[in-house]
C-alpha positions as CSV (number, residue, x, y, z in Angstrom):
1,X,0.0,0.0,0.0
2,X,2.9,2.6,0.8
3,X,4.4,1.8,-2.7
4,X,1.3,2.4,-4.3
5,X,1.1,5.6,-2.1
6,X,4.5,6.8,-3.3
7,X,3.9,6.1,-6.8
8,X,0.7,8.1,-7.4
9,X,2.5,11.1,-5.4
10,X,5.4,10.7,-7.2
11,X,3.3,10.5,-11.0
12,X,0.9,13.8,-9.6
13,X,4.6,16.0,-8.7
14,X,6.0,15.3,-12.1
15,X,2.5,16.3,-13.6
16,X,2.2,19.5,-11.8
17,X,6.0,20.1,-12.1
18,X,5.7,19.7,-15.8
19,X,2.3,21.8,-16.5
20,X,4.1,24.8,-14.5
21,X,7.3,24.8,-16.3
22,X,6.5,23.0,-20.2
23,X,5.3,25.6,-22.7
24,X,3.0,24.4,-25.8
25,X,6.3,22.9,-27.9
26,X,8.1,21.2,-24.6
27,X,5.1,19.9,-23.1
28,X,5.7,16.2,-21.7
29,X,3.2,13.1,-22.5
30,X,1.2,13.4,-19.5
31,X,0.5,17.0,-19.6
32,X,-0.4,16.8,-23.4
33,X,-2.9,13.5,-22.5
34,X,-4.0,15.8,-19.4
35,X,-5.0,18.9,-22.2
36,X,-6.2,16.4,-24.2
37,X,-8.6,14.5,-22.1
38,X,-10.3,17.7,-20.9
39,X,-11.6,18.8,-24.2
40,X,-15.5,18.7,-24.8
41,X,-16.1,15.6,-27.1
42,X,-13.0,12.7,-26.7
43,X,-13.4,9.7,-26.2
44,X,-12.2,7.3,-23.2
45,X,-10.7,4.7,-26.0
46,X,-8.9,8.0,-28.0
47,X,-7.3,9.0,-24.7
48,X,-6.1,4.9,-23.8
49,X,-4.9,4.7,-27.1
50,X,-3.1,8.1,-27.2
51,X,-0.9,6.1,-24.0
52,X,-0.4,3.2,-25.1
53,X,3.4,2.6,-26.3
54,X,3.8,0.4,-29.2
C-alpha cells in the first residue's frame, strides 16, 4: 500500500511540475494526455490509445 502511495504522489509532482514549467512545444506526454482528455467531445478509448506505447 505505501508503494502504491509513493507512486501516485510521485506521478501527480511530475504532472504539476511539468504543466508549470513546459510551454505548448516542450510539453511532456502526460500533460499533453491531461489537455487532451479535458476537451469537450473525446473519447475514453482516444485517450487509452493516445498512451499506449507500441
Amino acid at each position: 500500500m505505501a508503494v502504491a502511495i509513493y507512486a501516485f504522489m510521485t506521478a501527480w509532482g511530475e504532472l504539476l511540475f511539468a504543466s508549470v514549467l513546459t510551454t505548448e512545444e516542450t510539453r511532456t506526454l502526460a500533460v499533453g494526455l491531461r489537455q487532451y482528455a479535458i476537451q469537450t467531445s473525446v473519447y475514453g478509448n482516444q485517450v487509452l490509445d493516445a498512451g499506449a506505447v507500441k
